[in-house]
C-alpha positions in Angstrom: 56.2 -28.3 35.8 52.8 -27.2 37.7 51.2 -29.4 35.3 53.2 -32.6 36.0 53.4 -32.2 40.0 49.5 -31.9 40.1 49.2 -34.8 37.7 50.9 -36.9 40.5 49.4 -36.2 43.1 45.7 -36.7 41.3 47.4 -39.9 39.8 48.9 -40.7 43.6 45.3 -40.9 44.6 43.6 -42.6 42.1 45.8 -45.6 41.8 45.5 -46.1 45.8 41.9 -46.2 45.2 41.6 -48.3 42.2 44.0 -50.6 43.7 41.5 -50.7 46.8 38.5 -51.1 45.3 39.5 -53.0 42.1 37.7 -53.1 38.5 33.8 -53.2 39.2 32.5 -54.5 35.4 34.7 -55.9 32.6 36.0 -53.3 30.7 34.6 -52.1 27.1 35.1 -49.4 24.5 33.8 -45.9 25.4 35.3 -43.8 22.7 37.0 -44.6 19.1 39.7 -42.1 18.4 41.1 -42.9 15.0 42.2 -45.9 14.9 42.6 -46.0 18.9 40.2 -46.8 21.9 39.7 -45.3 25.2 37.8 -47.6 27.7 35.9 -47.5 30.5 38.7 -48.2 32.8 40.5 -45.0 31.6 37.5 -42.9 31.7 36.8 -44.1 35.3 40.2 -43.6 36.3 40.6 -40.6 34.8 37.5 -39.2 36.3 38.3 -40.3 40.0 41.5 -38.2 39.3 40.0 -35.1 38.3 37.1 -35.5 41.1 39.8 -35.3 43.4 41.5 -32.8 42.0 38.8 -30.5 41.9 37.9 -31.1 45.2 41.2 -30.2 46.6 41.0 -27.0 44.7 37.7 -26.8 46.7 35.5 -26.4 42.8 32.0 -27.8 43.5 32.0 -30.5 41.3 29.2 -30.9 38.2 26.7 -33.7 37.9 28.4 -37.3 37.5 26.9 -37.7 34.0 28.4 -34.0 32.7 32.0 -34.7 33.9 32.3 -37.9 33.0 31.4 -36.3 29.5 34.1 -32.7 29.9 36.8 -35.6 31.0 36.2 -37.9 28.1 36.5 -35.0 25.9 39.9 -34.4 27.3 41.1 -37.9 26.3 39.9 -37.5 23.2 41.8 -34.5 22.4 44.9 -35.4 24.3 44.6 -39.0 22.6 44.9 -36.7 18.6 47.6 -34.6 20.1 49.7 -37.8 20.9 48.5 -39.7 17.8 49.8 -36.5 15.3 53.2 -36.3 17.5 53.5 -40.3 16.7 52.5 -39.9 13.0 55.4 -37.6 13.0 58.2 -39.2 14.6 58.1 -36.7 17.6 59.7 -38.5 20.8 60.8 -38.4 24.0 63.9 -40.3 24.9 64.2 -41.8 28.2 67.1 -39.1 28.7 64.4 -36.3 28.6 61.5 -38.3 30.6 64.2 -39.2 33.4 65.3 -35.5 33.7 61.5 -35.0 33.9 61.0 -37.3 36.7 64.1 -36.4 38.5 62.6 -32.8 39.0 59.3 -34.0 40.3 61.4 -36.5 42.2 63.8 -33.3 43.6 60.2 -31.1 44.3 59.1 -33.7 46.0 62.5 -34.0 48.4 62.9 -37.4 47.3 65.8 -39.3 45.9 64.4 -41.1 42.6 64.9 -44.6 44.5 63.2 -43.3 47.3 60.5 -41.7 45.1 59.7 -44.9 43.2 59.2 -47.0 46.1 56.9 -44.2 46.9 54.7 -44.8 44.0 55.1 -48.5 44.5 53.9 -48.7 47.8 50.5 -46.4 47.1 50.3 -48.9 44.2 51.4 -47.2 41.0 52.5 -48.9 38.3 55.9 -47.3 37.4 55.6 -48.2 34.0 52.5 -46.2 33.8 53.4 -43.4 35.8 56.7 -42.8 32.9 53.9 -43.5 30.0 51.9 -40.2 31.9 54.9 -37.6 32.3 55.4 -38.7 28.7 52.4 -37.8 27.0 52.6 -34.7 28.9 56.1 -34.1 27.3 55.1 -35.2 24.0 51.8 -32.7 24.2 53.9 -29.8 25.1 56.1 -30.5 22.2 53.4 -30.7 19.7 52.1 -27.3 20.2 55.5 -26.1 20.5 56.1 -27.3 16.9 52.4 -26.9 15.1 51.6 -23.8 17.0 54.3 -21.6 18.7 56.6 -21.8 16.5 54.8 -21.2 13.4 53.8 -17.5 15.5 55.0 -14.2 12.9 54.8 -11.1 14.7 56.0 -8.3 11.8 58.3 -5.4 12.7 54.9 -3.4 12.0 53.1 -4.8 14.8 56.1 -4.1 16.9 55.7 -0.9 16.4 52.3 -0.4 16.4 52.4 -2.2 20.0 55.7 0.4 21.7 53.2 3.7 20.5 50.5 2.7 22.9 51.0 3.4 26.4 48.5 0.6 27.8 51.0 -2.0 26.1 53.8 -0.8 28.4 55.9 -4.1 29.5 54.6 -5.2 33.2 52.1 -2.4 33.7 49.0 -4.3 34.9 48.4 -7.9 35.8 45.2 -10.0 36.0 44.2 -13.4 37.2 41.7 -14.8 35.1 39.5 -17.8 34.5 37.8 -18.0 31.2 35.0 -21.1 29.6 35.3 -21.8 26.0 32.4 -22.6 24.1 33.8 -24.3 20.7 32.4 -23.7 17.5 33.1 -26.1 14.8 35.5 -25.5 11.7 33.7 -23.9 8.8 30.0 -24.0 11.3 26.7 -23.0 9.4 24.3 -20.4 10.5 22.4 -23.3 12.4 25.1 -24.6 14.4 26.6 -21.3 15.5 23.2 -20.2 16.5 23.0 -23.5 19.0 26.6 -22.8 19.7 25.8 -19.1 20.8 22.4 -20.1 22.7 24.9 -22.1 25.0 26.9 -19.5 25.6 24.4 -17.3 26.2 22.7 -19.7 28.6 25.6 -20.3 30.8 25.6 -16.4 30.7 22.9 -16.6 32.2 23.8 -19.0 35.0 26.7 -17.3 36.0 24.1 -14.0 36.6 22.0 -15.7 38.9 25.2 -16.8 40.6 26.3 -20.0 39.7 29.6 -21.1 40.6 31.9 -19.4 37.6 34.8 -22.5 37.9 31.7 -25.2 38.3 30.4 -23.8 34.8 33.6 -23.8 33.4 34.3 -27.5 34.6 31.1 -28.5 33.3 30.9 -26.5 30.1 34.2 -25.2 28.8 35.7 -26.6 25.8 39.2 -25.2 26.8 41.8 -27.6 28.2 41.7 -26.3 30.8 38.2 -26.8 31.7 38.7 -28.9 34.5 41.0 -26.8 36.7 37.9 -24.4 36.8 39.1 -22.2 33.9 41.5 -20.9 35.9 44.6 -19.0 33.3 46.5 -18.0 36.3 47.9 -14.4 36.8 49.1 -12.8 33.0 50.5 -9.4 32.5 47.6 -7.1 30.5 50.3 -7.1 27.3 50.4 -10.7 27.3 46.6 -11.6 27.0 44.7 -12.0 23.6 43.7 -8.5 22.8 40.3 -9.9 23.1 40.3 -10.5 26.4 42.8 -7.4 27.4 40.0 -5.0 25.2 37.3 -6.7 27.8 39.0 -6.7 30.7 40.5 -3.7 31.2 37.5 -1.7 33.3 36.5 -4.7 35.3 36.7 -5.4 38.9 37.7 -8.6 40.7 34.9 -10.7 40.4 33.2 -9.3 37.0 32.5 -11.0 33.8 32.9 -10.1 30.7 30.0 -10.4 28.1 30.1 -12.8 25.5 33.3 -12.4 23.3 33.3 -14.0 19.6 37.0 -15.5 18.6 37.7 -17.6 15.5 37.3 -20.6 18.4 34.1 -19.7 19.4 32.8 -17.6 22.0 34.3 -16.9 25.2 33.4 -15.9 28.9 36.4 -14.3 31.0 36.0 -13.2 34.7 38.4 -11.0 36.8 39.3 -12.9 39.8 41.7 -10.4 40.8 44.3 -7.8 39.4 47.1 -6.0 40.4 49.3 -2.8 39.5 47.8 -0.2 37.4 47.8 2.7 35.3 50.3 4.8 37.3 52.8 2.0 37.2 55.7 2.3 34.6 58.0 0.1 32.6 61.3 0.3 33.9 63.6 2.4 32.1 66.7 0.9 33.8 67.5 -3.1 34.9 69.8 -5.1 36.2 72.5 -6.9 34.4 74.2 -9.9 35.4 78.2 -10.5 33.9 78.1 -14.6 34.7 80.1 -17.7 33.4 79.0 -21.3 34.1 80.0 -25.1 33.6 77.3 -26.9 32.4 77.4 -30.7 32.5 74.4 -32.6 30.9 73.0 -36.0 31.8 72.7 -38.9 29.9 72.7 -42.7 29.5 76.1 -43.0 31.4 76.2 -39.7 33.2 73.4 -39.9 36.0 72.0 -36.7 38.0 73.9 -37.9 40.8 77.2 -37.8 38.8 76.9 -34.7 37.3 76.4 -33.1 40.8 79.1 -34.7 41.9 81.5 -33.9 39.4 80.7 -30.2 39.6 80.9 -30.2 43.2 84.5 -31.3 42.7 85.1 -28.5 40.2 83.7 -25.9 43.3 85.5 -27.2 45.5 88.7 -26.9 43.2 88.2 -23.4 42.6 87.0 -22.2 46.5 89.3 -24.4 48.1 92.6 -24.5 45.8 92.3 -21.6 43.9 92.0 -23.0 40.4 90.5 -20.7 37.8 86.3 -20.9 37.0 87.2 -20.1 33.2 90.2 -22.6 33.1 88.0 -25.7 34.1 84.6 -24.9 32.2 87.2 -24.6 28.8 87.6 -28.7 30.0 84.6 -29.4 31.7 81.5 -27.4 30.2 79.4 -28.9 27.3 77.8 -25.6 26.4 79.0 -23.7 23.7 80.1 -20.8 25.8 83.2 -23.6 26.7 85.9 -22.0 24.6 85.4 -19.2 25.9 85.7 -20.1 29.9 81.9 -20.3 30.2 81.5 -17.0 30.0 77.5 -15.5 28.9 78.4 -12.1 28.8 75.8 -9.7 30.1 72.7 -11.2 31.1 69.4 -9.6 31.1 65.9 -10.2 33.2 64.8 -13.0 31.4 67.2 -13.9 29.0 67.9 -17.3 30.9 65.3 -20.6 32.6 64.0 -19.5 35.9 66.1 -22.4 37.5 69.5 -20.6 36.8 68.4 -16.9 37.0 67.6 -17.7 40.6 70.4 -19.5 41.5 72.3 -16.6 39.8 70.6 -14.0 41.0 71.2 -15.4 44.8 75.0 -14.7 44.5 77.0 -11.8 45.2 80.0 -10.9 42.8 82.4 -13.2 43.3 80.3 -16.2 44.4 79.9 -19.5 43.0 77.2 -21.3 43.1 76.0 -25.0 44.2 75.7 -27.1 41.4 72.4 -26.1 39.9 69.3 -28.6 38.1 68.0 -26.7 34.8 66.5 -28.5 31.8 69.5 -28.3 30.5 71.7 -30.2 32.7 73.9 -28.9 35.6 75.4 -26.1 36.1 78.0 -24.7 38.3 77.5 -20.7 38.3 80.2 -17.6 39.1 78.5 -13.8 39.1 81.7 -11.7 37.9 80.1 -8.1 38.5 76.5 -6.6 38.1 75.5 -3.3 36.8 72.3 -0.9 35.7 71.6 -0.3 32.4 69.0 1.6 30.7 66.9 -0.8 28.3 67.8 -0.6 25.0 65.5 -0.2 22.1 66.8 -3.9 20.6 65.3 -4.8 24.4 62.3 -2.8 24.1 60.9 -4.2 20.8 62.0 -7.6 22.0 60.4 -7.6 25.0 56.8 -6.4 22.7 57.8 -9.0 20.6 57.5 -11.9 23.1 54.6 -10.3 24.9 52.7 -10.1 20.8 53.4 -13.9 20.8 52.2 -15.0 23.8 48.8 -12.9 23.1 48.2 -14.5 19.9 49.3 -18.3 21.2 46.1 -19.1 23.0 44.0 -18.7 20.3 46.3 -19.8 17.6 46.0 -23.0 19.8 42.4 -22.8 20.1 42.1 -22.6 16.9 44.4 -25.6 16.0 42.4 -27.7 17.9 39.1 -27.2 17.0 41.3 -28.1 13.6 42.6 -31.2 14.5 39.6 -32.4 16.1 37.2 -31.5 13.3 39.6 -33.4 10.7 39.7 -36.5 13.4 37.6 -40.1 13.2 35.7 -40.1 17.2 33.1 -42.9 17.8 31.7 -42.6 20.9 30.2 -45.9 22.7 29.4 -44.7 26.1 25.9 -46.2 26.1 25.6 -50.0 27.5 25.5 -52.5 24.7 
């Protein structure tokens, strides 16, 4: 969600300005993707988004000709990601995308009416704007499906992971920005010796004390390049034992040295950590006993509706006394319906962040307003709460996740460097 709020606002901006300024040449080719083109239009456009994007973050921003290059890069591997989700019938149905909306439109305080005459009045085409928050949709879906999911972690490395203490769930945390340099699928001698001499030289730069998220912005190969490398804060257990290995001893504000992944070779700096060695996985958490109605959205059933109707079904139960369980047995679509909505005993976790915080607001007893998730609405009662120690099942599902999460950066990584090694690109940014 991050992701798409900070696309509008960069795409808020650019439209305003490209709608003040309007087209300076006629438009030509810049890039062959396949069997697809990008042009200069979408280049420019793109790159007035990012330039303002990085400037709000306050990144000093690379020489014109360098990030015009990093951003075409980025439409080319964002233009394979939604060619392969295409070639495979992966969709997004306007159901999805206008769920997706409404939330930006809800984060934004806005009613979806309001929000559009929003865009409409800084000069955003609607029509584009959906086309946008799709592709990001579609993206996310794709990796889901040709990466994530495709993620073994064996009962071995389970184990292996619970005997070590510095894998302990939660202990330490890190913020982190990394630069990728990519080395090709299957690279000679010759061109990983250029590929480390890169490396090696923005090494160097960031010695002398070159901005760290400039280099990365102007260098990186990651997608996420042109935030500044930034990863965001990740507990020690979930990082790429690569990076955990090299991170461990540093300070805020160190580098690592040059690592070597089957991506290519990386350069990770501290920017700050917190907890440490003296911390310890709890032993005990709390568990939530909740039922819920849920009431999804559709074609006929509008956001507006749903809240409505479970705002009935509150006010039924608070007001005249009907039962929670009775009602979500008629009214719920989830499956938990039959048996009066009720999810048992919920851990930490176990639910989307949208409904654990609603949930975790009430006190025993208490229903809750009807709540947004990517699921639909939902109306939520806490029965009763208690403390439990964690179980092993917990324990070994909790190393689990945090094993998969390590290896899905460069399992992605990797499957990119894939996809864009097998692709057709033609570039044709020099003036004919």
């Amino acid at each position: 969600m991050k992701l798409i709020v900070s696309l509008l606002a960069a795409y808020l901006v650019t439209q305003s300005a490209f709608a003040a300024n309007g087209p300076v040449e006629v438009d030509r080719i810049v890039a062959v993707v396949n069997s697809e083109v990008i042009t200069l239009s979408d280049l420019r456009q793109r790159v007035d988004q990012v330039t303002r994007q990085l400037s709000r973050q306050g990144t000093a921003l690379p020489p014109a000709d360098v990030l015009q290059k990093q951003v075409l890069e980025r439409q080319i591997m964002e233009r394979l990601q939604i060619q392969l989700a295409n070639e495979t019938s992966l969709r997004v149905d306007d159901v999805t995308l206008d769920r997706a909306i409404g939330r930006i439109a809800d984060n934004n305080k806005l009613s979806m009416t309001d929000f559009r005459k929003a865009l409409e009045k800084d000069g955003v085409s609607w029509d584009r704007f959906r086309e946008e928050i799709r592709n990001e949709i579609l993206i996310s879906r794709v990796r889901e499906r040709e990466v994530e999911s495709r993620i073994v972690i064996s009962d071995a490395e389970v184990s292996n992971f619970l005997i070590h203490p510095e894998n302990v769930v939660g202990q330490q945390e890190f913020n982190l920005a990394h630069i990728l340099i990519r080395t090709p699928e299957g690279a000679t001698p010759e061109q990983l010796a250029r590929v480390r001499a890169r490396a090696e030289d923005v090494a160097a730069r960031i010695a002398r004390g070159e901005a760290f998220d400039k280099l990365a912005a102007s260098f990186s190969d990651a997608p996420d390049a042109l935030t500044g490398g930034n990863l965001g804060w990740r507990s020690a257990e979930r990082l790429p034992s690569l990076f955990a290995e090299a991170v461990t001893n540093l300070k805020p504000g160190e580098t690592t040295r040059i690592l070597r992944s089957a991506a290519g070779f990386h350069i990770v700096r501290v920017v700050d950590r917190r907890g440490g060695s003296e911390a310890a996985a709890p032993t005990q958490v709390q568990q939530t006993h909740a039922r819920h109605i849920l009431v999804k959205t559709s074609e006929v059933v509008s956001d507006a509706e749903a809240r409505r109707r479970l705002a009935d079904l509150r006010e039924r139960v608070v007001q005249g006394g009907a039962s929670f369980a009775d009602l979500a047995k008629v009214h719920s679509a989830d499956l938990s319906a039959s048996k009066g909505g009720d999810l048992g005993w919920i851990y930490p976790g176990d639910t989307v962040p949208e409904f654990e915080q609603a949930m975790d607001a009430l006190k025993p007893g208490e229903i809750s307003q009807p709540v947004q998730s990517p699921f639909g609405w939902h109306l939520i009662q806490v029965e009763e709460r208690r403390t439990q120690d964690v179980s092993e099942d917990r324990k070994r599902a909790a190393a689990r996740n945090a094993l998969r999460e390590r290896k899905m950066d460069e399992a992605y990584q990797d499957w990119l460097r894939q996809l864009r090694d097998r692709a057709y690109v033609e570039y044709r940014t020099e003036d004919k």
